[in-house]
C-alpha positions as CSV (number, residue, x, y, z in Angstrom):
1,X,60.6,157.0,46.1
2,X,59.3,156.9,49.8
3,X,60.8,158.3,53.3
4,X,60.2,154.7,54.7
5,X,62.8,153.3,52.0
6,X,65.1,155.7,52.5
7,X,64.8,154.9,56.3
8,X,65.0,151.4,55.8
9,X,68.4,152.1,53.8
10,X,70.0,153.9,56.6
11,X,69.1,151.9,59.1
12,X,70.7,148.7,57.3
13,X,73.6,150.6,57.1
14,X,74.1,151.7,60.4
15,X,72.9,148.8,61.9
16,X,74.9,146.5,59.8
17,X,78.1,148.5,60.4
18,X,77.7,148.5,64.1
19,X,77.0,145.1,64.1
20,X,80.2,144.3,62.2
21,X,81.8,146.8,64.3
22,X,80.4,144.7,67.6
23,X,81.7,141.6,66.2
24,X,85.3,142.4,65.2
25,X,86.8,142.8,68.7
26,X,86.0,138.7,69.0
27,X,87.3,137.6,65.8
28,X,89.7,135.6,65.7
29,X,93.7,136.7,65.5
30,X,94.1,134.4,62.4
31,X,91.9,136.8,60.8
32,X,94.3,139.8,61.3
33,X,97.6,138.3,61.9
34,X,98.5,139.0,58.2
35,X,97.8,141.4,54.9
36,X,95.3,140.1,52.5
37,X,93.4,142.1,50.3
38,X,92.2,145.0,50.7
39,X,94.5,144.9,54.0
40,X,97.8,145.2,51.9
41,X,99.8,147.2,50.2
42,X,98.6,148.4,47.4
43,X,100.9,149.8,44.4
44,X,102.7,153.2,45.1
45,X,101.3,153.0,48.7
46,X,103.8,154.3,50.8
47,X,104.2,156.9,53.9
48,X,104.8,159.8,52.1
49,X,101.9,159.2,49.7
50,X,100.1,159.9,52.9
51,X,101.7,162.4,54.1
52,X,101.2,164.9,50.9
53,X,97.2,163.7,51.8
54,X,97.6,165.4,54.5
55,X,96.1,162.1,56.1
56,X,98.1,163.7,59.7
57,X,95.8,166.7,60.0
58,X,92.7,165.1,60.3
59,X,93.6,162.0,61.6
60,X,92.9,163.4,65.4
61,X,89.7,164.7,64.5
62,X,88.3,161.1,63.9
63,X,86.4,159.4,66.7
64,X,88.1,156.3,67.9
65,X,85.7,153.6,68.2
66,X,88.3,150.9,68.6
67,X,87.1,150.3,72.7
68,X,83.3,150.5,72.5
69,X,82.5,146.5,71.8
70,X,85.3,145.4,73.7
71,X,87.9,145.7,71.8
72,X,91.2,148.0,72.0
73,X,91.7,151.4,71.1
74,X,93.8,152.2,68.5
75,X,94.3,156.3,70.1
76,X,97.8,155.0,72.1
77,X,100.1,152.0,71.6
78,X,100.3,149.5,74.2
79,X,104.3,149.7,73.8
80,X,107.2,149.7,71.6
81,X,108.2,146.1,71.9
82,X,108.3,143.9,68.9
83,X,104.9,142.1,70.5
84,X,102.9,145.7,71.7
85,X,103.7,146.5,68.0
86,X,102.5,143.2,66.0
87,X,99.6,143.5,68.5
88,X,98.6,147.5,67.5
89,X,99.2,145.8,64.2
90,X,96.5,143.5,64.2
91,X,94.0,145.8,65.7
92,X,94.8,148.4,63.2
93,X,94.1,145.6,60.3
94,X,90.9,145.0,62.5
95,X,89.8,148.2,62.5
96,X,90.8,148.9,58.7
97,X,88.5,145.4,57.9
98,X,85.3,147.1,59.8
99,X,85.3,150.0,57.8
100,X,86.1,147.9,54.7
101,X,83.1,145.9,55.6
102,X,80.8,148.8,56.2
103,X,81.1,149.9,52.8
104,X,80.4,145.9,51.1
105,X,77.3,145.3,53.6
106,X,76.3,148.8,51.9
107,X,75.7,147.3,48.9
108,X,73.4,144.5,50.0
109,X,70.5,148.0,49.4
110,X,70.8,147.1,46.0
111,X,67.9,144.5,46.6
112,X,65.3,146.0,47.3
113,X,66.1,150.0,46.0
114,X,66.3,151.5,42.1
115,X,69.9,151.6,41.1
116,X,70.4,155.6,41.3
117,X,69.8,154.9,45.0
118,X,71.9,152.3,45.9
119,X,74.7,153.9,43.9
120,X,74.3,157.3,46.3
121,X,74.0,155.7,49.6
122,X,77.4,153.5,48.3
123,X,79.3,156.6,47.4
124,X,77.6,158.5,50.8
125,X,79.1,154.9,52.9
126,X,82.5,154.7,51.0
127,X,83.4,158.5,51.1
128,X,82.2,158.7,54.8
129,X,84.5,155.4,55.7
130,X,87.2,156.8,53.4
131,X,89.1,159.5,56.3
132,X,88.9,155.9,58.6
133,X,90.7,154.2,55.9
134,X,93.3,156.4,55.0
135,X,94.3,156.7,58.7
136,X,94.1,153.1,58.9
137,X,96.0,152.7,56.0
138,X,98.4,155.2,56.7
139,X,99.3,153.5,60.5
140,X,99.3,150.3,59.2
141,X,102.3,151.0,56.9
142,X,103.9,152.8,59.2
143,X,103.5,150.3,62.1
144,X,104.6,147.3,59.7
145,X,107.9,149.4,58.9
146,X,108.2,149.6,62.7
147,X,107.8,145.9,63.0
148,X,110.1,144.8,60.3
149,X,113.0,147.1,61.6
150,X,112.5,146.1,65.3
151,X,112.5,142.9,64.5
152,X,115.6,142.8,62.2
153,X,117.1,144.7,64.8
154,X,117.2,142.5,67.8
């Protein structure tokens, strides 16, 4: 195994994630508007789940890279109407697919490295995009509860 392929791996991975990262903020709305896997709930995901994570403690720790490409950050709401919130919503989902997409492009190594390699840079991407998701996650439930009782409410 060579320096230059290890190289080559992380800079497909970073380069691929920022370039899916510079991207996002100009997708379209369609492509956030809803849940569909692996933006959705997922069985026994709930709140609380996250909460006994601890998901809360670290959450503030993590950069927020929501604003660099243009898009919006995700650190403050842009307001508690029905609207600001199915707006937060879809950026959250945004943000949730980058890191979701960070991981799959990290796979794409797979062609041209032996299998014990791919298979540690993988597990290096997903555990290092994991903190991102569970925050993600976490909001996105909560925000969604938000929406539905707002909503029901007026």
């Amino acid at each position: 195994m060579s320096v230059a392929l290890i190289l080559v791996d992380v800079a497909w991975i970073v380069g691929s994630s920022v370039a899916v990262g510079a991207t996002a903020p100009r997708w379209p709305a369609a492509w956030v508007s809803r849940d569909r896997f692996p933006v959705c709930r997922w069985p026994g995901e709930s709140p609380q789940l996250y909460r006994r994570l601890g998901v809360s403690r670290f959450a503030s720790r993590l950069p927020e890279g929501g604003a660099s490409f243009g898009g919006r950050s995700k650190a403050a709401m842009g307001g508690s109407s029905v609207a600001d919130l199915r707006q937060h919503l879809a950026e959250v989902r945004r943000a949730e697919w980058v890191h979701w997409w960070s991981i799959a492009l990290s796979v794409v190594i797979v062609l041209f490295n032996p299998l014990w390699l791919t298979v540690a840079f993988v597990v290096a991407v997903a555990l290092g995009n994991l903190p991102f998701l569970l925050v993600l996650r976490n909001n996105r439930l909560r925000i969604a509860r938000a929406v539905e009782w707002r909503a029901a409410s007026t």
